[in-house]
C-alpha positions in Angstrom: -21.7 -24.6 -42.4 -18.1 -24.1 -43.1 -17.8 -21.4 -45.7 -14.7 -22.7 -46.8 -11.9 -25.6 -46.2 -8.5 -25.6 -48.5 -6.5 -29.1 -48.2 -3.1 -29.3 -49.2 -2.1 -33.4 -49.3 1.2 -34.3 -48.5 2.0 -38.0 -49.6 5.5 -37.8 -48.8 5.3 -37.2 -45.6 1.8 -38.4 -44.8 -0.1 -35.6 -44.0 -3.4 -33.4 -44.9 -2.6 -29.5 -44.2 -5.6 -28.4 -43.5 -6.9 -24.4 -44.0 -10.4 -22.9 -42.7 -11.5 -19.5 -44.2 -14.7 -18.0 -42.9 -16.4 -15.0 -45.4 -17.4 -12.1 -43.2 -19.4 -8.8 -44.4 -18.7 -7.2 -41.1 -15.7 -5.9 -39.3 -14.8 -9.1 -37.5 -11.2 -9.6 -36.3 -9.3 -12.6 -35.4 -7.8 -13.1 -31.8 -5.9 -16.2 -30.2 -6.3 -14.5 -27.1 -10.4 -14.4 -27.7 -9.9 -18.2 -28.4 -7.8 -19.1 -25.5 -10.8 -17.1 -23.0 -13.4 -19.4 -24.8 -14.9 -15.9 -26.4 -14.8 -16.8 -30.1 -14.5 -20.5 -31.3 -15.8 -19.9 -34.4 -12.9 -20.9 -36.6 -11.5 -23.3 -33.7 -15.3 -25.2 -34.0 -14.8 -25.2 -37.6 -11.0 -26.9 -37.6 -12.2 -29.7 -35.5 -15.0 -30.7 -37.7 -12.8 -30.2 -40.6 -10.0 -32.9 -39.3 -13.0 -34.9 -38.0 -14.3 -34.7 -41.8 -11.2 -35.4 -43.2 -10.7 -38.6 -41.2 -14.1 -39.5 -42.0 -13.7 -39.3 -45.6 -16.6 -36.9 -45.7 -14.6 -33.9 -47.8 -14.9 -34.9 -51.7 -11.6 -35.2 -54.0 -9.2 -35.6 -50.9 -7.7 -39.5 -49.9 -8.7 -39.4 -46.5 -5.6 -41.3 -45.3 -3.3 -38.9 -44.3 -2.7 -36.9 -41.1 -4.6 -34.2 -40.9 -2.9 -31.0 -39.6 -4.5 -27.7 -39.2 -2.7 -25.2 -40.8 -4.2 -21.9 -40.3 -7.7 -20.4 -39.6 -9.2 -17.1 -41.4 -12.0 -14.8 -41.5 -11.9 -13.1 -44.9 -13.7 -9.8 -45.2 -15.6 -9.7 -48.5 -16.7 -6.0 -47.9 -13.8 -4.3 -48.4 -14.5 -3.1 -52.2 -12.7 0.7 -51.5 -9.3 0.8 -50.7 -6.8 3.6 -50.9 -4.2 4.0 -53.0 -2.1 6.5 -54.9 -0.3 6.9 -58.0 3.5 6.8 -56.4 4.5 3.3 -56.9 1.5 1.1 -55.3 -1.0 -0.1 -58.8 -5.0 -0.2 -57.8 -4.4 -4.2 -58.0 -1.5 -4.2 -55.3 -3.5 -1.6 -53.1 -6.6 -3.9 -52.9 -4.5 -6.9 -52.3 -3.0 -5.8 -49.4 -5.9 -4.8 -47.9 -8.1 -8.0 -48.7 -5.5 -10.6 -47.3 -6.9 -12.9 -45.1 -7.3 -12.3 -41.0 -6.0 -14.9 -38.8 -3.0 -17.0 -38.4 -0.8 -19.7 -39.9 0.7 -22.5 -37.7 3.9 -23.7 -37.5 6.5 -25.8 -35.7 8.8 -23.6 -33.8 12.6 -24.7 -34.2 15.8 -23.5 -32.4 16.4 -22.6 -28.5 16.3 -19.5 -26.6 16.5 -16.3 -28.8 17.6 -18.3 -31.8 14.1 -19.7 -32.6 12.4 -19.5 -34.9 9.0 -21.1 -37.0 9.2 -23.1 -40.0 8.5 -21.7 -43.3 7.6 -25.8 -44.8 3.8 -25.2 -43.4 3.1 -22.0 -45.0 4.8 -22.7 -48.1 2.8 -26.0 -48.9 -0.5 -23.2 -48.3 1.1 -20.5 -50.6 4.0 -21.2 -53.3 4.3 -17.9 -53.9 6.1 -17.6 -50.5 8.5 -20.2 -51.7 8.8 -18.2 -54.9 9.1 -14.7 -53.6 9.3 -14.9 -50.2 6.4 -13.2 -49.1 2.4 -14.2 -49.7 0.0 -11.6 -51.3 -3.1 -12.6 -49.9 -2.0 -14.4 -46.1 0.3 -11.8 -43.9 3.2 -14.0 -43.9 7.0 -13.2 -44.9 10.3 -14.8 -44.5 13.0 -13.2 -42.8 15.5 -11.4 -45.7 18.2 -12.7 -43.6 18.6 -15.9 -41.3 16.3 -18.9 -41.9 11.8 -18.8 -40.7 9.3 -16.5 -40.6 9.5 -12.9 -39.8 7.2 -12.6 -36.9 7.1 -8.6 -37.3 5.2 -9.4 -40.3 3.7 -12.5 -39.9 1.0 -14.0 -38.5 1.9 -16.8 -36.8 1.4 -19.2 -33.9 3.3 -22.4 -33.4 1.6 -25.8 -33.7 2.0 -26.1 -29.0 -0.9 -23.4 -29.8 -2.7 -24.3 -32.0 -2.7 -28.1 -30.0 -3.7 -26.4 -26.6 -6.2 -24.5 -28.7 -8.1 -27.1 -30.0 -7.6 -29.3 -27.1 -9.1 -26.4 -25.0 -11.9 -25.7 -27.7 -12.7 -29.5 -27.3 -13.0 -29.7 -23.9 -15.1 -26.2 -23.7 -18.0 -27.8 -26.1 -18.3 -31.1 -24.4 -18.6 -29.3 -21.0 -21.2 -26.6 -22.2 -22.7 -30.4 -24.0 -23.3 -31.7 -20.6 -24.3 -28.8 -19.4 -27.7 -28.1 -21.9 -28.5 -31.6 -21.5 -28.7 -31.7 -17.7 -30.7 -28.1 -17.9 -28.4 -25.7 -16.8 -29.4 -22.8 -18.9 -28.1 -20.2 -16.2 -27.7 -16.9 -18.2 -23.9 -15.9 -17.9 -22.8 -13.8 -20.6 -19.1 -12.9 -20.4 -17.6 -9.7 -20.1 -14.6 -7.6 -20.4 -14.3 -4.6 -18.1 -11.0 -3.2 -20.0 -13.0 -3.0 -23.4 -16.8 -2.7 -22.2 -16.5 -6.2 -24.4 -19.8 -8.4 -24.0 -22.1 -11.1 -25.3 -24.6 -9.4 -24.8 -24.2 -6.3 -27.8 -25.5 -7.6 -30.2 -28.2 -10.1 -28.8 -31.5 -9.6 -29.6 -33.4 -10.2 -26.1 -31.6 -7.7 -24.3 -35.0 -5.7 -23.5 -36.6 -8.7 -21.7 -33.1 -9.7 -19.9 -33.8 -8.9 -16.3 -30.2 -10.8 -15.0 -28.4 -9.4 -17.9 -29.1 -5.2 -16.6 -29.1 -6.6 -12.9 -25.3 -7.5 -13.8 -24.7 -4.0 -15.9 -23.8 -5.8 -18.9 -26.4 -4.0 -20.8 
């Protein structure tokens, strides 16, 4: 189930921005990179049966005609009820803002050559007016540059839409293969791992005392 999926329609130019937001009570991060190694497709999973939805006319009080384009993925921590703060310029309500905003990333169309590009601000500002309005969203970590023209990728998060594409064709390809795979019984147990971070499936899984394969490979 998709906790949550924001659509912004576009008529004038004919397409359906599409945002995923996932509620978490733990401490999961976003990653592109996790994505990209086929470790967490979570949100990915979620996009592509959200543009599959759309085009379906499956997703109440939308059109259903337009293009749909995903336009950013998010986990949003609900746990975070204490933040700190002081009494030196930052109010309780800013201080809690800025640590609630959303993790993930926005995507945008990259524009320019060489050192001079840059990503296009039209994408996050049909997702967030106030970054039209004041340059900077309170809730997504996205802010235009104070000089020049795009985002300011020190503090933004941002990927450009060639990323997001290779993502989701990647994503794509990853379920139909692991599809074809359960269907024609291979149920070979091959958790990943990551030496550099001791990073594994296998953490928090629940058969890890009756896992022979899984301590024969040190994973436990």
């Amino acid at each position: 189930i998709i906790d949550r999926i924001d659509i912004y329609e576009d008529e004038k130019n004919g397409k359906a921005y599409i945002r995923i937001i996932d509620y978490k009570t733990g401490n999961k991060t976003y990653s592109t990179e996790r994505v990209l190694n086929r470790v967490d497709l979570q949100l990915a999973v979620y996009a592509i049966a959200a543009v599959d939805m759309y085009k379906n006319g499956e997703i109440p009080g939308t059109l259903g005609t337009l293009e749909p384009v995903v336009s950013g993925i998010y986990y949003d921590k609900i746990n975070k009820n204490l933040v700190e703060c002081n009494y030196s310029g930052i109010g309780v309500e800013d201080a809690w803002i800025s640590a609630s905003k959303l993790d993930g990333t926005i995507f945008s169309e990259e524009l320019g050559k060489g050192k001079s590009k840059y990503f296009d601000t039209i994408d996050a500002e049909n997702m967030d007016y106030e970054i039209e309005q004041n340059g900077e969203s309170r809730f997504l970590r996205l802010k235009k540059k104070q000089k020049g023209t795009g985002m300011d990728k020190s503090k933004s998060s941002v990927e450009s839409d060639e990323v997001r594409d290779a993502m989701l064709r990647l994503v794509k390809d990853s379920l139909v293969e692991a599809d074809i795979k359960i269907k024609s019984g291979d149920v070979e147990v091959s958790p990943y791992k990551r030496t550099s971070t001791k990073d594994s499936a296998c953490k928090y899984c629940p058969y890890k005392p009756i896992c022979a394969p899984d301590r024969e490979k040190g994973l436990l």
